[in-house]
N, C-alpha and C positions, 0 to 999 in steps of 0.2 A: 683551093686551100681546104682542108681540113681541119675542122672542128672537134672535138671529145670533148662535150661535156658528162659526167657522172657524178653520182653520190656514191661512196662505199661507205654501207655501216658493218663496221668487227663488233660481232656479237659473242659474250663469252657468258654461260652460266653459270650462277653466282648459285651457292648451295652451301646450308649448314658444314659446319668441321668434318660432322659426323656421316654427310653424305658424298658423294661422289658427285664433282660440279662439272661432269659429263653430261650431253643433253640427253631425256627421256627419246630417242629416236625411236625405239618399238621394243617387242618382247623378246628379243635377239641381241639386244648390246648393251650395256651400260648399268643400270639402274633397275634392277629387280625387282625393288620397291614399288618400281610404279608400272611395268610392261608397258609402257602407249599410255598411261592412264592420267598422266600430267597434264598440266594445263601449258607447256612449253609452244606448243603448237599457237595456242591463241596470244601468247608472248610476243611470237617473231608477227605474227598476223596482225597487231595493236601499233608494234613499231614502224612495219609497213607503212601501215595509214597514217601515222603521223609524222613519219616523212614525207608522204605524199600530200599533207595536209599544207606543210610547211614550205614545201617546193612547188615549181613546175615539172612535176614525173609526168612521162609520157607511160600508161599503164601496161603499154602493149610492149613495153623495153625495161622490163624488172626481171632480173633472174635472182637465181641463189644458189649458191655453191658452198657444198660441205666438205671437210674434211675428217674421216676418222670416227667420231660419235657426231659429228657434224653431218658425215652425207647421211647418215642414219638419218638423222632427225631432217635433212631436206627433202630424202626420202618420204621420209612421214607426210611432211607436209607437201608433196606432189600427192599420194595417195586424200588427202584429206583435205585440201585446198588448192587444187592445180589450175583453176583460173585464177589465182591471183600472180603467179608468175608467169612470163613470157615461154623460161624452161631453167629448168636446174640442171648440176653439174655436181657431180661426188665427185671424188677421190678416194680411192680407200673405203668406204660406207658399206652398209650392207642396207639389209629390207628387212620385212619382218618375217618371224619363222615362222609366225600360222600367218601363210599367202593370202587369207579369206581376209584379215583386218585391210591389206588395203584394196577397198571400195570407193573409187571415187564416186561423188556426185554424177548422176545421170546427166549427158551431154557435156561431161568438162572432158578436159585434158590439159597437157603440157609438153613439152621437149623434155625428154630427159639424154643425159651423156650420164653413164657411169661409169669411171677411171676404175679399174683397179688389177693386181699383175697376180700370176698363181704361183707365186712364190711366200706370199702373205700368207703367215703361221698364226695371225692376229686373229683378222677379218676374214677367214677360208671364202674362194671366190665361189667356190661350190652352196654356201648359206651355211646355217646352223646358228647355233646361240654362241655366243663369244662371251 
């Protein structure tokens, strides 16, 4: 018999009228106001642990999948905190245009899968700013 148990949290960022309520994923998508320089990253990183605080999570069984300004920002956060998940998974996402910002931490890593088809007029699978 077979068991599944999970938590799924939908995260959506919540942003003034005046701004675009796309995540900060880096200086390639979304939010030019802030290149990477948001605090969005320590957002998804806070909810993290307080589902974790709240649950029984197994630490070594957390991923996270982005879609669109979403793999951006998963993105991000594999560059910027990749032992906190197991492995991420975009869709559609890109990375960032200066390749030097992501630096992981020394000794980390993560799984990454990143989806995406070369027909996207959006997100070019070749990089660039969007």
């Amino acid at each position: 018999m077979l068991t599944v148990r999970f938590i799924n949290s939908t995260l959506e960022r919540v942003a003034p009228a005046w701004h675009c309520p796309a995540w900060d994923g880096s200086d390639a998508c979304c939010n030019p106001e802030f290149s990477g320089a948001s605090n969005d990253v320590e957002y998804v990183l806070d909810l993290v642990d307080a589902i974790k605080s709240r649950h029984n999570v197994d630490p070594d069984r957390v991923y996270l999948f982005g879609i669109a300004t979403g793999g951006f920002m998963a993105n991000r956060i594999a560059c910027q905190a990749p032992d906190v998940f197991a492995g991420i998974a975009t869709f559609a996402g890109g990375v960032w245009a200066e390749k030097s910002r992501c630096d992981p931490p020394a000794g980390t890593s993560t799984n990454v899968l990143n989806i995406h088809g070369e027909a996207d007029l959006t997100v070019p699978i070749e990089g660039g700013v969007n």
